[in-house]
N, C-alpha and C positions, 0 to 999 in steps of 0.2 A: 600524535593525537590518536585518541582511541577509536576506531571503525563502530563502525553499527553492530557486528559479529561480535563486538565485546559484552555488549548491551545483552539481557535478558528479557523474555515477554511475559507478562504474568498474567494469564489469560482471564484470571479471576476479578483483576482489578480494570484490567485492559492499561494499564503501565507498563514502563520497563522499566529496568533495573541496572544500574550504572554499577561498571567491576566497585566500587566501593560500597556501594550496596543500598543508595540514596533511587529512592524513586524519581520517575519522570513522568507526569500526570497528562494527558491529554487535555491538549487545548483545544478548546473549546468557540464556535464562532459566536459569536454575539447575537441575539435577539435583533431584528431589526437589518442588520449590514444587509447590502445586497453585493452581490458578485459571487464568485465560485466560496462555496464553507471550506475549511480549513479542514483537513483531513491526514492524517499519518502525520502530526506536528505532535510531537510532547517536549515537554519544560522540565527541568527539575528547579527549586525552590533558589532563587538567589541567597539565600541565608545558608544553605546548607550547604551550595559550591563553595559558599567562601572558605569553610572550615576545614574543607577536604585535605586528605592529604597529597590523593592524587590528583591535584587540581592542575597542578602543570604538564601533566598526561594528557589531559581530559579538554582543556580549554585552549584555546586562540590566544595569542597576545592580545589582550584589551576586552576580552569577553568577559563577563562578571558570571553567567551561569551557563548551561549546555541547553541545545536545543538540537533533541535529536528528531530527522528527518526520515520514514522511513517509506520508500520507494518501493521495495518490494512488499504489498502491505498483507493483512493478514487474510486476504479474501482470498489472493491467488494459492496461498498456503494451506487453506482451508480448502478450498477447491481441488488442488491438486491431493489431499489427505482423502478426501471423499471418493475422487476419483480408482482408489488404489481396492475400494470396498467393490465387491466382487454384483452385489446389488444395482449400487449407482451405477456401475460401467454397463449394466443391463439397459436402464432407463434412459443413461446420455445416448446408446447405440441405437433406442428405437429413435431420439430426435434427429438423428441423421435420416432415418426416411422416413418420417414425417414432416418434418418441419424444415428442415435444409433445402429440399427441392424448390421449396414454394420460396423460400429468397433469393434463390438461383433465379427461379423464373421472373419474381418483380424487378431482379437487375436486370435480367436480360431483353427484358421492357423497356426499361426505360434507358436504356443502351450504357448502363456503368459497367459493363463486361467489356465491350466491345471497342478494339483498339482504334485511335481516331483517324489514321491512319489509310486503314484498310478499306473505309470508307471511302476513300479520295478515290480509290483505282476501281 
């Protein structure tokens, strides 16, 4: 079966793109649903798996179209791109002393720093 690494991102549409060359459109959570929204899930067309030719590459026994999952998703990739601009690494390094001490200090308030342990002796 074909990994995710096969797949292409098309930043433009926010799809991927299957090595055959059939998009995979993001799904979308419904109006209404409640629980966690559906996030890094895209579909490609059940009409269009069928006709593939790489369908027995691509698909499961008994899967009728692909649904790729994508765990690394594109914020971390974005993040880490931005992080490499010579700018951003200026503004992320003033948040380390500004703003990183003061959550140090709220944990160490409220004792999530502190092993439970060491408490006892």
């Amino acid at each position: 079966m074909f990994s995710a690494e096969a797949f292409g991102y098309d930043a433009a549409t926010d799809s991927w793109v299957c090595p055959a060359g059939a998009r995979l459109e993001r799904e979308l959570t419904p109006t209404g649903t409640r629980g966690r929204p559906i996030k890094n899930r895209y579909q490609a067309d059940p009409l269009t798996c069928a006709a593939c030719p790489l369908r027995m590459q691509c698909l499961k026994p008994g899967q009728d179209w692909r649904v790729l999952m994508v765990h690394r998703g594109r914020a971390a990739g974005a993040m880490r791109s931005k992080l490499r601009q010579p700018a951003a690494r200026r503004h992320y390094a003033r948040r380390k002393v500004i703003i990183e001490p003061i959550f140090g200090q709220l944990k160490e308030d409220r004792s999530f720093t502190a092993w439970v342990g060491a408490r006892e002796s």
